[in-house]
C-alpha positions in Angstrom: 137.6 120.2 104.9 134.9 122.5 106.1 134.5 123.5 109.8 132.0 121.5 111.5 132.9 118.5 109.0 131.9 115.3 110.5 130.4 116.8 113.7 126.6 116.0 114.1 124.2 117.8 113.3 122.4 119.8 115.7 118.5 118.8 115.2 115.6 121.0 114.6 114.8 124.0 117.2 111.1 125.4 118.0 111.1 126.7 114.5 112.5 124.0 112.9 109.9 121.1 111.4 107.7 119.4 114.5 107.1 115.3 114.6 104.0 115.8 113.0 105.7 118.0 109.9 107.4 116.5 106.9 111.2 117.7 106.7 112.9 119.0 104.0 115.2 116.7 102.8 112.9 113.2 103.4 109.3 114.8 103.1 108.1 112.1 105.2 106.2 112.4 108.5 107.1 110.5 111.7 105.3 108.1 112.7 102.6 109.2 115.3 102.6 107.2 118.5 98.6 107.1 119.6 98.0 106.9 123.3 95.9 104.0 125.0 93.5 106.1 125.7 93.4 107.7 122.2 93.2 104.1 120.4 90.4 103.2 122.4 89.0 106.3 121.4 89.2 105.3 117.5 88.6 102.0 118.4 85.1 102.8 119.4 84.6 105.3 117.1 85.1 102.7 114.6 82.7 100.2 115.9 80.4 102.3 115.4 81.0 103.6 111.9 84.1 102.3 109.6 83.9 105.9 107.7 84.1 109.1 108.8 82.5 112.7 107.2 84.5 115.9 107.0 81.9 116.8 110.5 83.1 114.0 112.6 86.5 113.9 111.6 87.0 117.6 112.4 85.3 116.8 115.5 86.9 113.9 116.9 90.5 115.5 116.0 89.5 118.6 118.0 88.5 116.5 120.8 91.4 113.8 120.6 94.1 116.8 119.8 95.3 115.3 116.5 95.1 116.8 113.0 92.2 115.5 110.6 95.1 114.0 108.4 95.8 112.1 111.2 92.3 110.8 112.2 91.5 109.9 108.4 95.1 107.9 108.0 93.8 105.9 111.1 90.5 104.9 110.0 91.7 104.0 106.3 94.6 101.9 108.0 91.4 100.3 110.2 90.1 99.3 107.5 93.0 97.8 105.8 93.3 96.0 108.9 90.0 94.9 108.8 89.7 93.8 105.1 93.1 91.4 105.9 91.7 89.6 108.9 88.8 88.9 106.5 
């Protein structure tokens, strides 16, 4: 039996894959947990326009702190949403 067999393992230091980073082994991001504030952000964004250009998707990220991967995966989501209750 190797050492360290069955112990757990330690998890991912400052240099290790962030929440917002896929990991090696799953490839899969973590889900992002939006604040109030930042869902009534896209909310109204929304309202106002169901699709986003590259311009205001870099700029609402940059002003909302998320990536632009982030922002896009919203609004496409929104509009799933959308299209279902419809």
């Amino acid at each position: 039996r190797p050492p360290g067999a069955g112990q757990p393992v330690p998890e991912e230091g400052p240099e290790g894959p962030g929440p917002e980073e896929p990991c090696g082994r799953g490839g899969r991001r973590l889900r992002t947990a939006f604040s109030a504030e930042q869902i009534s952000t896209l909310e109204s964004s929304f309202q106002r326009q169901q699709y986003l250009g590259a311009a205001e998707r870099r700029q609402l990220a940059g002003r909302m702190r998320l990536s632009e991967v982030q922002i896009k995966t919203w609004f496409q989501n929104r509009r799933m949403k959308l299209k279902r209750q419809l």
